[in-house]
Jmol script that loads the backbone (N, CA, C; Angstrom):
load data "model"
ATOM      1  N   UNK A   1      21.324 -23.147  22.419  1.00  0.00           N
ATOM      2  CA  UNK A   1      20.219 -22.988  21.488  1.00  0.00           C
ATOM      3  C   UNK A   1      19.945 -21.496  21.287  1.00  0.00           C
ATOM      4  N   UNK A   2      19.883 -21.024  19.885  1.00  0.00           N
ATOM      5  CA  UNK A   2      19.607 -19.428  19.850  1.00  0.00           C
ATOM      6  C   UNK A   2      18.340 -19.382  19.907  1.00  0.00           C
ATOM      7  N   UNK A   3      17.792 -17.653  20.339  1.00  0.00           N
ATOM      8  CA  UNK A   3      16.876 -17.231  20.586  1.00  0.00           C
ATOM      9  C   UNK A   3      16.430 -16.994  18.926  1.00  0.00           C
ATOM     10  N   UNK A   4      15.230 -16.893  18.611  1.00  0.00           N
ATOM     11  CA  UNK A   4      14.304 -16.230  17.479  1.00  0.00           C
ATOM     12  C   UNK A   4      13.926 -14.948  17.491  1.00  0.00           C
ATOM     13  N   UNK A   5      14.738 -14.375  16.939  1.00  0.00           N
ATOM     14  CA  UNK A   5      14.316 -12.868  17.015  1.00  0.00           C
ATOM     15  C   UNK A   5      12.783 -12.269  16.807  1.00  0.00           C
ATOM     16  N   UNK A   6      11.960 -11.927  17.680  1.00  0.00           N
ATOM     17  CA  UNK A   6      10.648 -11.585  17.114  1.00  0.00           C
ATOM     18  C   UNK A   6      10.684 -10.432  17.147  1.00  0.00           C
ATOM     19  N   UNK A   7       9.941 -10.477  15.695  1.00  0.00           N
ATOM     20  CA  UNK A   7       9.970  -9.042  14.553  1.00  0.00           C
ATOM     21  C   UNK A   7       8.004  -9.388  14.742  1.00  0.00           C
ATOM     22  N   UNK A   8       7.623  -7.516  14.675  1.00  0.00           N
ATOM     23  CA  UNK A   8       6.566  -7.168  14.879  1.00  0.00           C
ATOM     24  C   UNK A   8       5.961  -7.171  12.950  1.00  0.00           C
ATOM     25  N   UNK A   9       5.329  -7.573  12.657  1.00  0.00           N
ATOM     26  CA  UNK A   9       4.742  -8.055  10.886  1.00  0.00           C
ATOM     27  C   UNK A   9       3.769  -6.986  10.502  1.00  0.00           C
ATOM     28  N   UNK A  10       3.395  -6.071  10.061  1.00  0.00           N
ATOM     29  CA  UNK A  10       2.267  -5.413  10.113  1.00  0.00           C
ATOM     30  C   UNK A  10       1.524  -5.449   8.683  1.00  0.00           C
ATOM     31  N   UNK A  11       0.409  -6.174   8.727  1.00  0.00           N
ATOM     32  CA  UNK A  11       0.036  -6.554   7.430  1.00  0.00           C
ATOM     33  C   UNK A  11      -0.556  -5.773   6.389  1.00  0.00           C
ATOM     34  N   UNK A  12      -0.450  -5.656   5.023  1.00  0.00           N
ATOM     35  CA  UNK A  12      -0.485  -5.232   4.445  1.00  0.00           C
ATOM     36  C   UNK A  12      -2.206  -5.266   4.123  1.00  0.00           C
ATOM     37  N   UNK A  13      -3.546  -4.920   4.265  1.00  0.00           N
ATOM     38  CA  UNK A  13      -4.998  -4.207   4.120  1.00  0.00           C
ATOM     39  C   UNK A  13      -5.224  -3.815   3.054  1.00  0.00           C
ATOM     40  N   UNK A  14      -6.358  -4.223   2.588  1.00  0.00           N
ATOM     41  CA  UNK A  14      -7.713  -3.899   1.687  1.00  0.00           C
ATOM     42  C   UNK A  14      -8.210  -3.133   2.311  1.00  0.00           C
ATOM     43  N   UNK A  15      -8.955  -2.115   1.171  1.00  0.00           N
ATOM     44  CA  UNK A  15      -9.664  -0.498   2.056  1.00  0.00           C
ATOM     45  C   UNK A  15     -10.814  -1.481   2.560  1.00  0.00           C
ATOM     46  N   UNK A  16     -11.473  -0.772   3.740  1.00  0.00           N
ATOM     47  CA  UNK A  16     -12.575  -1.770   4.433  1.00  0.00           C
ATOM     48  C   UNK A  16     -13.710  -0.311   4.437  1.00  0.00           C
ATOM     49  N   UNK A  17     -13.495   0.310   3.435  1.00  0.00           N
ATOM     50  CA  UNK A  17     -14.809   1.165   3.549  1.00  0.00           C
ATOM     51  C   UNK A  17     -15.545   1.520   1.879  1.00  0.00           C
ATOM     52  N   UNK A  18     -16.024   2.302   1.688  1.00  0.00           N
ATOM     53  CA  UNK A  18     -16.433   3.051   0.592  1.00  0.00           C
ATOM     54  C   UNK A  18     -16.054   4.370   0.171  1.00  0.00           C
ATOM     55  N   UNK A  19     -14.578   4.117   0.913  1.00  0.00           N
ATOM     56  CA  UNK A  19     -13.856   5.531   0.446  1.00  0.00           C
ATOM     57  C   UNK A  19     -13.250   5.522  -0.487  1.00  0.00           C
ATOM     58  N   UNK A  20     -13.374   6.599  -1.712  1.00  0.00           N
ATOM     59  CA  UNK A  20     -12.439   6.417  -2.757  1.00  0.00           C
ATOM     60  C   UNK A  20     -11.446   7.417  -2.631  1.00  0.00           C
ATOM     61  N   UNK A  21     -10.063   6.695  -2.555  1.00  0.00           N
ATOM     62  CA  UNK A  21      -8.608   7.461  -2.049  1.00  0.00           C
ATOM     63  C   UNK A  21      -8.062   7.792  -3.453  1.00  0.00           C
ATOM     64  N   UNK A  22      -8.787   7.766  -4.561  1.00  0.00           N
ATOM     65  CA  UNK A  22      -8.061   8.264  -5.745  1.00  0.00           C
ATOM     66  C   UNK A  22      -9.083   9.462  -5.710  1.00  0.00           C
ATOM     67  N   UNK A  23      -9.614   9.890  -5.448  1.00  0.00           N
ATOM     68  CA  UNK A  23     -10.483  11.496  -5.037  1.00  0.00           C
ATOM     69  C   UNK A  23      -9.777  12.274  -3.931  1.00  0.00           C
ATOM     70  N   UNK A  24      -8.684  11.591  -3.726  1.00  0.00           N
ATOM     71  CA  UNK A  24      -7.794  12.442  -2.700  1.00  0.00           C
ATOM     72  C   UNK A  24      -6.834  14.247  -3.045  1.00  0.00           C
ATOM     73  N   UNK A  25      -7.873  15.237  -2.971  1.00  0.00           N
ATOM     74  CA  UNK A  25      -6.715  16.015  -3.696  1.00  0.00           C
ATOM     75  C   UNK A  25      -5.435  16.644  -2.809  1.00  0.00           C
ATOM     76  N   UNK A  26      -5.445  16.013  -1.430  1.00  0.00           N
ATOM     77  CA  UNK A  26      -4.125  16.136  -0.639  1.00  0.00           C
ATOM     78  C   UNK A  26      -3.509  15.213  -0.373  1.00  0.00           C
ATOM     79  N   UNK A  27      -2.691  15.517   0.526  1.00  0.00           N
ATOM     80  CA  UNK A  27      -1.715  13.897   0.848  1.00  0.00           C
ATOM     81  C   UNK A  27      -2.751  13.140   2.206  1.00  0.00           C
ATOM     82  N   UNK A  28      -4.287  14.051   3.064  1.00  0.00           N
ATOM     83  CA  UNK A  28      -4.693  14.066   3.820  1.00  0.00           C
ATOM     84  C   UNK A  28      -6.123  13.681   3.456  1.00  0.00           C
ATOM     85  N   UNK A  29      -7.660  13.039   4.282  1.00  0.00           N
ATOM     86  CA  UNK A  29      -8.760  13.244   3.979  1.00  0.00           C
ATOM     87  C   UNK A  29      -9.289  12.240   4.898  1.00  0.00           C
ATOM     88  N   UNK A  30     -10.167  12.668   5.747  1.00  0.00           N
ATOM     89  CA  UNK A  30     -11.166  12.259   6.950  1.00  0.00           C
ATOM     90  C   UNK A  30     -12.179  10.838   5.987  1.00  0.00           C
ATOM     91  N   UNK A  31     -11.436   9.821   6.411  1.00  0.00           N
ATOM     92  CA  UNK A  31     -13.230   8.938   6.301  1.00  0.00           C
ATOM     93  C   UNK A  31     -13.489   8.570   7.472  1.00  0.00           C
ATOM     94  N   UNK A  32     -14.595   9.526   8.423  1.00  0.00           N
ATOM     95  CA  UNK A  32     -15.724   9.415   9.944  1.00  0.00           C
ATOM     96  C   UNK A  32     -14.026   9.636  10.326  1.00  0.00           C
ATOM     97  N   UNK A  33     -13.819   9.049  11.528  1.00  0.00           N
ATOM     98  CA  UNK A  33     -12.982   9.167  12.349  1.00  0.00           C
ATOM     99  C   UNK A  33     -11.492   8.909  11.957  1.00  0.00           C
ATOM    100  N   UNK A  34     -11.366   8.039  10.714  1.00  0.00           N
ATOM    101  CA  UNK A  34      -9.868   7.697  10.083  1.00  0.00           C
ATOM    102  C   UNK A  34      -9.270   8.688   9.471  1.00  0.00           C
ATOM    103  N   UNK A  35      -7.841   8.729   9.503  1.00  0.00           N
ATOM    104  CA  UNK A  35      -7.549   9.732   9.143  1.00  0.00           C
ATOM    105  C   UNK A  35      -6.698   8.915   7.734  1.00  0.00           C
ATOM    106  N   UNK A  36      -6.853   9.169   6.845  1.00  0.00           N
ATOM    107  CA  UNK A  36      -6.166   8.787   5.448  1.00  0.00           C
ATOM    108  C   UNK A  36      -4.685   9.413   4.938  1.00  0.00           C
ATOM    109  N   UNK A  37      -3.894   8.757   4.827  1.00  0.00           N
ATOM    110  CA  UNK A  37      -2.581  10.170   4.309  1.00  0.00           C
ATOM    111  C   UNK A  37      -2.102   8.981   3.175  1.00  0.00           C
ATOM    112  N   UNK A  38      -1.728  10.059   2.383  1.00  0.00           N
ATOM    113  CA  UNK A  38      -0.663   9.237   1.531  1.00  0.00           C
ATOM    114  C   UNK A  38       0.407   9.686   1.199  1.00  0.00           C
ATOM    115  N   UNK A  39       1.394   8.363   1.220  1.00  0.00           N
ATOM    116  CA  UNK A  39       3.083   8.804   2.272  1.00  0.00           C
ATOM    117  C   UNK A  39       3.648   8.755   1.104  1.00  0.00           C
ATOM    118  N   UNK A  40       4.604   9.673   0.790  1.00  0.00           N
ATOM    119  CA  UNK A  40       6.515   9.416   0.234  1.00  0.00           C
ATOM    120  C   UNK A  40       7.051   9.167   1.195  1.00  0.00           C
ATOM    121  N   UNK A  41       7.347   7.985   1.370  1.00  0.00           N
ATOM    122  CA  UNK A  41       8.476   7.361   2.758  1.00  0.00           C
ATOM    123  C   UNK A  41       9.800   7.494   2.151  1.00  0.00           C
ATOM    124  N   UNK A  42      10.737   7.477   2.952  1.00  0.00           N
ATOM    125  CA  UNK A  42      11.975   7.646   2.830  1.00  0.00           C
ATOM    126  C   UNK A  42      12.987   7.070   3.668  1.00  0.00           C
ATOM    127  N   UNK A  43      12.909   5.632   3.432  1.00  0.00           N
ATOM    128  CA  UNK A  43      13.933   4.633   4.272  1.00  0.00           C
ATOM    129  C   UNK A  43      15.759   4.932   4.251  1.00  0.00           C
ATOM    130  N   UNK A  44      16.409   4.641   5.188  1.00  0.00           N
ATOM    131  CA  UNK A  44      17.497   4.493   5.580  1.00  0.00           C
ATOM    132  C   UNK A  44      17.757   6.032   5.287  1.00  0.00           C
ATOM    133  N   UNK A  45      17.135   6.942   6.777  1.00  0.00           N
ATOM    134  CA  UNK A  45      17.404   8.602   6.828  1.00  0.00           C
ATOM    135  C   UNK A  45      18.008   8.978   7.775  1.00  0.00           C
ATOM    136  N   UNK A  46      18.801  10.061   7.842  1.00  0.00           N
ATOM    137  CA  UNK A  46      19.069  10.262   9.267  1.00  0.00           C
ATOM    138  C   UNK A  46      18.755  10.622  10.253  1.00  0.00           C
ATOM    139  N   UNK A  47      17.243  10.538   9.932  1.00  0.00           N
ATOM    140  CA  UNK A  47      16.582  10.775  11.620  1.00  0.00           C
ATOM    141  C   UNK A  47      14.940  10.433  10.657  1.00  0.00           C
ATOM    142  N   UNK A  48      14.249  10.464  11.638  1.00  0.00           N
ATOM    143  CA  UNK A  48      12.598  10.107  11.603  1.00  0.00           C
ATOM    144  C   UNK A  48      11.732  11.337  11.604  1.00  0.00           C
ATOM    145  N   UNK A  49      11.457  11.925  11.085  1.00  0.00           N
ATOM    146  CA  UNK A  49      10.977  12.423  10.814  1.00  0.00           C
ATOM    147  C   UNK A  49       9.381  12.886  10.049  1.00  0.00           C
ATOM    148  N   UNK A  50       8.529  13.389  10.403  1.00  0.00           N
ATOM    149  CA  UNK A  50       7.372  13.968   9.653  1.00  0.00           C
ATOM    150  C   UNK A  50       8.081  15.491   8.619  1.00  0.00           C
ATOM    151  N   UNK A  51       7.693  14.796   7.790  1.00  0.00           N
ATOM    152  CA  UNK A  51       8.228  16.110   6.443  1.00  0.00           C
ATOM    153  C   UNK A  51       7.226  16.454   6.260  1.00  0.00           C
ATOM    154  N   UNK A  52       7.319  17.765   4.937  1.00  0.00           N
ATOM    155  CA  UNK A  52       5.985  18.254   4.151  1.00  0.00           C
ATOM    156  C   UNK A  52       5.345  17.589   2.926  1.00  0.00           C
ATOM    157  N   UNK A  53       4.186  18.463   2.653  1.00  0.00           N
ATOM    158  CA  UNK A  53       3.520  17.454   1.702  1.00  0.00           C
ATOM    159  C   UNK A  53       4.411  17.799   0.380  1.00  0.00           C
ATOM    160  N   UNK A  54       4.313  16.900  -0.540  1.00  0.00           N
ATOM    161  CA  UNK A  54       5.206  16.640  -1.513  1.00  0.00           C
ATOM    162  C   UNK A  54       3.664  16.474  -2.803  1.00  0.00           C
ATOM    163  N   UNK A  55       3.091  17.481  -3.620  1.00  0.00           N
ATOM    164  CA  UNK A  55       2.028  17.278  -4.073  1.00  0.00           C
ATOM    165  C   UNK A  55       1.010  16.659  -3.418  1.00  0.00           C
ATOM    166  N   UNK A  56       0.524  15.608  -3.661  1.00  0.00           N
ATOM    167  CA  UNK A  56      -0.696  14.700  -2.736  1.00  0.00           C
ATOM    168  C   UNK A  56       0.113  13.903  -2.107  1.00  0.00           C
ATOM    169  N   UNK A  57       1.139  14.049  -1.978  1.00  0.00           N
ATOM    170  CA  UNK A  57       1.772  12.779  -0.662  1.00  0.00           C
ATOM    171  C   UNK A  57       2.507  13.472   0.567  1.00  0.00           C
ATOM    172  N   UNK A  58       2.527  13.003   1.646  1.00  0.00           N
ATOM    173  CA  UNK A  58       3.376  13.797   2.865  1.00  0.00           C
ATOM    174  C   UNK A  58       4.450  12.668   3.027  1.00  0.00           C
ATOM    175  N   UNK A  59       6.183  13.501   3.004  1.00  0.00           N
ATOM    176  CA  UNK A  59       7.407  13.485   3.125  1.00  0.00           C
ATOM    177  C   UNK A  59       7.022  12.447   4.275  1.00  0.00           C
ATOM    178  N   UNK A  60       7.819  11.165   4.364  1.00  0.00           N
ATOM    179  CA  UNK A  60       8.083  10.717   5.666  1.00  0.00           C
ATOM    180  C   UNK A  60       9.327  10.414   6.080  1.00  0.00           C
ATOM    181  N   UNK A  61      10.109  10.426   6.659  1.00  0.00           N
ATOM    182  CA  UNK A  61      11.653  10.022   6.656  1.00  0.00           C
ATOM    183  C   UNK A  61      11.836   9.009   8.036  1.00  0.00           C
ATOM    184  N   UNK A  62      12.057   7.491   7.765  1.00  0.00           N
ATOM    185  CA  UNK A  62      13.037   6.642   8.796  1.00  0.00           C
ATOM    186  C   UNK A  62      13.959   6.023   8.555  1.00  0.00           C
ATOM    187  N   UNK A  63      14.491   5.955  10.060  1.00  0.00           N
ATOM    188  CA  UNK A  63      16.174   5.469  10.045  1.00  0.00           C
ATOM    189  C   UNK A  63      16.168   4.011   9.530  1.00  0.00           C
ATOM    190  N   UNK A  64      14.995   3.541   9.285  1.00  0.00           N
ATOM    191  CA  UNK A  64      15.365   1.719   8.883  1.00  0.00           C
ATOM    192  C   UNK A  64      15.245   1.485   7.730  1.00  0.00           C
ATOM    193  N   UNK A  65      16.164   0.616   7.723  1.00  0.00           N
ATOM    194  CA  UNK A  65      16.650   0.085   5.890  1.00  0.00           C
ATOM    195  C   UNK A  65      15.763  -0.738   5.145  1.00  0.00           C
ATOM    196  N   UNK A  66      15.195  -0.675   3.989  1.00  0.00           N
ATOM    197  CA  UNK A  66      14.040  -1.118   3.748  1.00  0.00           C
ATOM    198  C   UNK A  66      14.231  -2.711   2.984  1.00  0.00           C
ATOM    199  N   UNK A  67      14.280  -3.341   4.221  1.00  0.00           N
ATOM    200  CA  UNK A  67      14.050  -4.954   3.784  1.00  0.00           C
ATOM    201  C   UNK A  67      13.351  -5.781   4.029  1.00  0.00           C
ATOM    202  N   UNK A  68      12.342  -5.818   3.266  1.00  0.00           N
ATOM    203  CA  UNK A  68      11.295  -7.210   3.501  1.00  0.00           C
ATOM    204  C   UNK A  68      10.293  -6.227   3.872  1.00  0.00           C
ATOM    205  N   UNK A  69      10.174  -4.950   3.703  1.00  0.00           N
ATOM    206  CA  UNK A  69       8.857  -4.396   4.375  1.00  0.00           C
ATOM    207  C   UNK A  69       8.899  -3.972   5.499  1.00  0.00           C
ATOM    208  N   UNK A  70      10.574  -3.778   6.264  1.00  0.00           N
ATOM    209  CA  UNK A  70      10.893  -3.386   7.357  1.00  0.00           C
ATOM    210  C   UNK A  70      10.967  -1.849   7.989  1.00  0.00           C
ATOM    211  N   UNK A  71      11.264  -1.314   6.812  1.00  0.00           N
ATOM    212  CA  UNK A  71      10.928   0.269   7.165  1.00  0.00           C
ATOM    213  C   UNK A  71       9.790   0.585   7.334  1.00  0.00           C
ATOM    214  N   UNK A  72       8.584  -0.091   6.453  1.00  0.00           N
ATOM    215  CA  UNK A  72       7.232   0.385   6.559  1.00  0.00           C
ATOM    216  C   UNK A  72       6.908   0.052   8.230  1.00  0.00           C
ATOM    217  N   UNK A  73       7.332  -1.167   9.177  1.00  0.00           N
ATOM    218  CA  UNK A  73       6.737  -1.372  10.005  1.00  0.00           C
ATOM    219  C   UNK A  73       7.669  -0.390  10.449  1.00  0.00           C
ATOM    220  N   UNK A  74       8.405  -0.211  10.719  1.00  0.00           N
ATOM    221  CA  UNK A  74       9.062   0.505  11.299  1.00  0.00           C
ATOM    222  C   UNK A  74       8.310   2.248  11.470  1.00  0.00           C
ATOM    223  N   UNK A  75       8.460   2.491  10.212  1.00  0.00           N
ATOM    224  CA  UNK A  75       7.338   4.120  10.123  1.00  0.00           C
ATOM    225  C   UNK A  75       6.208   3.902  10.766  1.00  0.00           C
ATOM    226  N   UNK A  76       5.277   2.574  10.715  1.00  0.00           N
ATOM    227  CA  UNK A  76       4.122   2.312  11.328  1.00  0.00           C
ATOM    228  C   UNK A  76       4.131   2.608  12.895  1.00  0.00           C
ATOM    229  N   UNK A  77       5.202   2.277  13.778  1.00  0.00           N
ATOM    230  CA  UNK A  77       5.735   2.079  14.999  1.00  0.00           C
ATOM    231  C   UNK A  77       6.027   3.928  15.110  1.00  0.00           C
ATOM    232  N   UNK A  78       6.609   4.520  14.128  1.00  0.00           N
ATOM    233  CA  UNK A  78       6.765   5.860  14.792  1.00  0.00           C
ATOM    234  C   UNK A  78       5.833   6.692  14.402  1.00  0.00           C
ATOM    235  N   UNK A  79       4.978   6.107  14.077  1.00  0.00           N
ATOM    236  CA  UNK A  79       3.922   7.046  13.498  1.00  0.00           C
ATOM    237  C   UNK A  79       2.439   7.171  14.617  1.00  0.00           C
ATOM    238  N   UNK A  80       2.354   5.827  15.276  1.00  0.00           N
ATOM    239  CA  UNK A  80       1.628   5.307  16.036  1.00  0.00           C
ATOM    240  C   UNK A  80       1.995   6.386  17.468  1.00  0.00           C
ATOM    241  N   UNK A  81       3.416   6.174  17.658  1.00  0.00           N
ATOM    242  CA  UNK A  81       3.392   7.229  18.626  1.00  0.00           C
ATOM    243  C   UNK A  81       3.007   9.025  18.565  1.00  0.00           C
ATOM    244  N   UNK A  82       3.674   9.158  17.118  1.00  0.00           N
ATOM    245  CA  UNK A  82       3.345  10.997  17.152  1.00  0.00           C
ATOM    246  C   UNK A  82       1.468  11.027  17.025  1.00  0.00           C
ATOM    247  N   UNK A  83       1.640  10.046  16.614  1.00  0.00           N
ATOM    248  CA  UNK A  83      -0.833  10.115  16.526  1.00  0.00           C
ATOM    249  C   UNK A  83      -0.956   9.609  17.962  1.00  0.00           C
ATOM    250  N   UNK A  84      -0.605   8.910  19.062  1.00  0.00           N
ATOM    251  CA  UNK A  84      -0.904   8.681  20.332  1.00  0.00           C
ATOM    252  C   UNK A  84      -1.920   7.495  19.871  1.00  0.00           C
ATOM    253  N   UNK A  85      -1.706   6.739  19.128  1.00  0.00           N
ATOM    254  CA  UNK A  85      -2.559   5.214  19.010  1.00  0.00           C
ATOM    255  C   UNK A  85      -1.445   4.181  18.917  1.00  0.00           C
ATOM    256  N   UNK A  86      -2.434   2.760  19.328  1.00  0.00           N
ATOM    257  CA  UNK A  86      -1.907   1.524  19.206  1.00  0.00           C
ATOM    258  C   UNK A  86      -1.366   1.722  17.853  1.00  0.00           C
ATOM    259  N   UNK A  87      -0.437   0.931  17.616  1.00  0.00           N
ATOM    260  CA  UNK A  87       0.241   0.341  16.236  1.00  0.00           C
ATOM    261  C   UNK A  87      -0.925  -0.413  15.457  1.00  0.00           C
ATOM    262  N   UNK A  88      -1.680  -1.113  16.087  1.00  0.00           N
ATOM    263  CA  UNK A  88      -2.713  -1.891  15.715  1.00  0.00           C
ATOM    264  C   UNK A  88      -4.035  -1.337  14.900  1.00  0.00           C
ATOM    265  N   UNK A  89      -3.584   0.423  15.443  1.00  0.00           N
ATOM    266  CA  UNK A  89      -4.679   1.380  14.673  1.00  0.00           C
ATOM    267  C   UNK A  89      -4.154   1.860  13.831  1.00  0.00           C
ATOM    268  N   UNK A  90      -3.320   1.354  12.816  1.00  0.00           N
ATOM    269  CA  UNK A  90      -2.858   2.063  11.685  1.00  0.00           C
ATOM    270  C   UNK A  90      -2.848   1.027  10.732  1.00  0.00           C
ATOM    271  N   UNK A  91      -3.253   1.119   9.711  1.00  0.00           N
ATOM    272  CA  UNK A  91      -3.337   0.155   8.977  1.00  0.00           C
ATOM    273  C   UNK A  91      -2.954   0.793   6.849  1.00  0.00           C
ATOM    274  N   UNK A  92      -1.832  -0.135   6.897  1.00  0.00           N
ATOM    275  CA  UNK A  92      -1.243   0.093   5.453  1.00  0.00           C
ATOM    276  C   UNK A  92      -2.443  -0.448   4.381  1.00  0.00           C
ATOM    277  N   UNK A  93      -2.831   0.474   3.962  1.00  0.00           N
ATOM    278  CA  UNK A  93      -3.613   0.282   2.685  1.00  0.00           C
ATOM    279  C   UNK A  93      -2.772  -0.833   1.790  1.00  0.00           C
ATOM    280  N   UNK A  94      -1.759   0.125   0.983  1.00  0.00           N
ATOM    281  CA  UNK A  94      -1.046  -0.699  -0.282  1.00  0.00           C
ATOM    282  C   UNK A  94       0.585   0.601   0.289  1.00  0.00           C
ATOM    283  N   UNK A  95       1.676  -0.059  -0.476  1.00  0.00           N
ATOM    284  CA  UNK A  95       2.664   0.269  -0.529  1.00  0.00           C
ATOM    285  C   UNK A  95       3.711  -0.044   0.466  1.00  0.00           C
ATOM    286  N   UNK A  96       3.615  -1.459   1.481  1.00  0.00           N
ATOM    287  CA  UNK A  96       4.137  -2.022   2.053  1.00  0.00           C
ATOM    288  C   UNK A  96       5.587  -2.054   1.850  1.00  0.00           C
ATOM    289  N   UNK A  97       5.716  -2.407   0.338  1.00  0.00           N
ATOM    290  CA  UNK A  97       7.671  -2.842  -0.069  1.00  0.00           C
ATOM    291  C   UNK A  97       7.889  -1.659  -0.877  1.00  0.00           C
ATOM    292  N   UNK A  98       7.313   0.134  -0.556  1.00  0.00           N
ATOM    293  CA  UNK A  98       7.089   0.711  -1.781  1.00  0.00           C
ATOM    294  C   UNK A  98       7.304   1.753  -1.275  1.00  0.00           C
ATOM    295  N   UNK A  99       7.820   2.826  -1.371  1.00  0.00           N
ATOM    296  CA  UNK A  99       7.944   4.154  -0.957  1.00  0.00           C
ATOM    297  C   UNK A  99       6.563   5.103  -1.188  1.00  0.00           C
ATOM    298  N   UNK A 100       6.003   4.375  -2.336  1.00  0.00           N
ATOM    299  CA  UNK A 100       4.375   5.355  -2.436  1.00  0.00           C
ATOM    300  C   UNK A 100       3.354   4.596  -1.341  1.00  0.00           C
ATOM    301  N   UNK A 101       2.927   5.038  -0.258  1.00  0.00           N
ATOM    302  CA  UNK A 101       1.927   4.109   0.372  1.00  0.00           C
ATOM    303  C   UNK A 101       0.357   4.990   0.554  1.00  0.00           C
ATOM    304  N   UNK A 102       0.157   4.289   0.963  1.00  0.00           N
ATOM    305  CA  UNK A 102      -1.801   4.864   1.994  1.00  0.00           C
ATOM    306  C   UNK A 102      -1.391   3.818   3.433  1.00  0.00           C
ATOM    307  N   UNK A 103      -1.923   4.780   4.040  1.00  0.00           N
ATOM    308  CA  UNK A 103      -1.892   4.345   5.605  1.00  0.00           C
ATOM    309  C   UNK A 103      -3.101   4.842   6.185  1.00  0.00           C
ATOM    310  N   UNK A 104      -4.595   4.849   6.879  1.00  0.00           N
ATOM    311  CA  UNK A 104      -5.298   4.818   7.655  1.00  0.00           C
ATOM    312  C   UNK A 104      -4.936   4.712   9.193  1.00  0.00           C
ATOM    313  N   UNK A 105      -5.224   5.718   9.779  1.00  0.00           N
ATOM    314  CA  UNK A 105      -5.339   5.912  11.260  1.00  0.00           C
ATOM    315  C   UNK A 105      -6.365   5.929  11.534  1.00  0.00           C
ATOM    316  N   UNK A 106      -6.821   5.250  13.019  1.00  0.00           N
ATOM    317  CA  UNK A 106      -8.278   4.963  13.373  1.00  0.00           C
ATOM    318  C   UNK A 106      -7.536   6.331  14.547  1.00  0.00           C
ATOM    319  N   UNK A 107      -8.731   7.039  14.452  1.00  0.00           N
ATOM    320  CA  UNK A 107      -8.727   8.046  15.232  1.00  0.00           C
ATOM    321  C   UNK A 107      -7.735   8.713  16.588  1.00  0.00           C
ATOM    322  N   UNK A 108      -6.969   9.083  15.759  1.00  0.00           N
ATOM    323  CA  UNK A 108      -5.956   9.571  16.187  1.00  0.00           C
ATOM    324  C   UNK A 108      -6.243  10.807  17.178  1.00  0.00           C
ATOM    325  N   UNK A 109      -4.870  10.298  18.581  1.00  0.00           N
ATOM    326  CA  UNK A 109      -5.727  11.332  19.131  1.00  0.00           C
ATOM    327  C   UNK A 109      -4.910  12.817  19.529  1.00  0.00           C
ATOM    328  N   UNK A 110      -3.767  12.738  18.664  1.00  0.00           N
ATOM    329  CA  UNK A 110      -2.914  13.318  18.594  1.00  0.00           C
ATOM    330  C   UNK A 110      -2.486  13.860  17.122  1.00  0.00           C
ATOM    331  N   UNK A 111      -2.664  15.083  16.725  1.00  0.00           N
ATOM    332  CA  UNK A 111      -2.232  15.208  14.960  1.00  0.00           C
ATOM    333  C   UNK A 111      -0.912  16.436  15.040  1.00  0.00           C
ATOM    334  N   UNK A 112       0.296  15.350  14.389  1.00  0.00           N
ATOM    335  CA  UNK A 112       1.508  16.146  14.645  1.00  0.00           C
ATOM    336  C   UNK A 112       1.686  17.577  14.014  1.00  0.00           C
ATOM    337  N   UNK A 113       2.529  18.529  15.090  1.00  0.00           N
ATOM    338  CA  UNK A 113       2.673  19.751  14.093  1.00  0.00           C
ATOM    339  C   UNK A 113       2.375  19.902  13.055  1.00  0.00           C
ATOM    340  N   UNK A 114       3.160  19.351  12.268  1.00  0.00           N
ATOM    341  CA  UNK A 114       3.744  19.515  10.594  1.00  0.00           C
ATOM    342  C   UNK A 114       2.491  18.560  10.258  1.00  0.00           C
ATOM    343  N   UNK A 115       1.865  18.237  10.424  1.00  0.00           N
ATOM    344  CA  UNK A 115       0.384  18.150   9.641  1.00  0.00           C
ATOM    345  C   UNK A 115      -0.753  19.013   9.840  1.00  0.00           C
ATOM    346  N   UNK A 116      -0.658  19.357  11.198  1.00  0.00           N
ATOM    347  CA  UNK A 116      -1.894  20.064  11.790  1.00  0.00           C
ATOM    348  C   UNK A 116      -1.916  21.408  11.196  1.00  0.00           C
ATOM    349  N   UNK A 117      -0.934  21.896  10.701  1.00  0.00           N
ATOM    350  CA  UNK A 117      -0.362  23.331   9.905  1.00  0.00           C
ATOM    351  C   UNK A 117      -1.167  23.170   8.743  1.00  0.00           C
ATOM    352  N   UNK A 118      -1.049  21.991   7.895  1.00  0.00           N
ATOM    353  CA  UNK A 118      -2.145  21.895   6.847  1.00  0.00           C
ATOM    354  C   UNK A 118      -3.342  21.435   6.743  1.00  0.00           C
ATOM    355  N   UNK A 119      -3.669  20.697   8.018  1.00  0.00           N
ATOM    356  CA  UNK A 119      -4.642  19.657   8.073  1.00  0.00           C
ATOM    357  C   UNK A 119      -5.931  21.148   8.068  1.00  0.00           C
ATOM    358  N   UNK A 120      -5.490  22.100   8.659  1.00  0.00           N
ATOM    359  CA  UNK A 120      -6.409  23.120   8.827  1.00  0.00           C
ATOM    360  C   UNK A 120      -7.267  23.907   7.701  1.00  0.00           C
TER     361      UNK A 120
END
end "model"
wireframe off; spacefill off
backbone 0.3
color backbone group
């Protein structure tokens, strides 16, 4: 009898505040403790990477091939580590099957290089 591969799902979120992310004039912007970015992802790369901002969006680059929404969890998973939060604290706005996304971090307690250079 084969095993079922379990794959981690990370669902795709409605904003749960009164922030308006089209007033965003970076790829970056604080609502209270969340940290807001909005990504150019870049599935099937050769390495993982945090890139630069690309107008209002920040460069993201991972190694997974984007099927079914698999790279996004995937970026979710390496993203969770360079911020030092659960996976569970990141939450995809919109752009799940999409290279343009919004992603929310609940208070991250870690802000990588290559953001912290601009975040300033």
């Amino acid at each position: 009898m084969a095993k079922k591969k379990k794959t981690a799902v990370i669902q795709e979120k409605t904003e749960s505040s009164n922030f308006n992310s089209k007033r965003m004039k970076s790829f970056y912007a604080w609502d209270g403790d969340i940290l807001v970015l909005n990504v150019l992802g870049t599935p099937s790369a050769k390495r993982d990477i945090i890139g630069k901002p690309k107008g209002n969006q920040l460069k993201i680059s991972v190694t997974a091939k984007p099927v079914a929404g698999k790279a996004t969890d995937y970026m979710v998973r390496f993203l969770a580590k360079e911020f030092g939060v659960n996976i569970k604290d990141i939450e995809v706005v919109f752009g799940r099957m999409n290279i343009n996304k919004q992603l929310r971090i609940k208070a991250p307690k870690v802000l990588p290089r290559s953001i912290a250079k601009y975040a300033n």
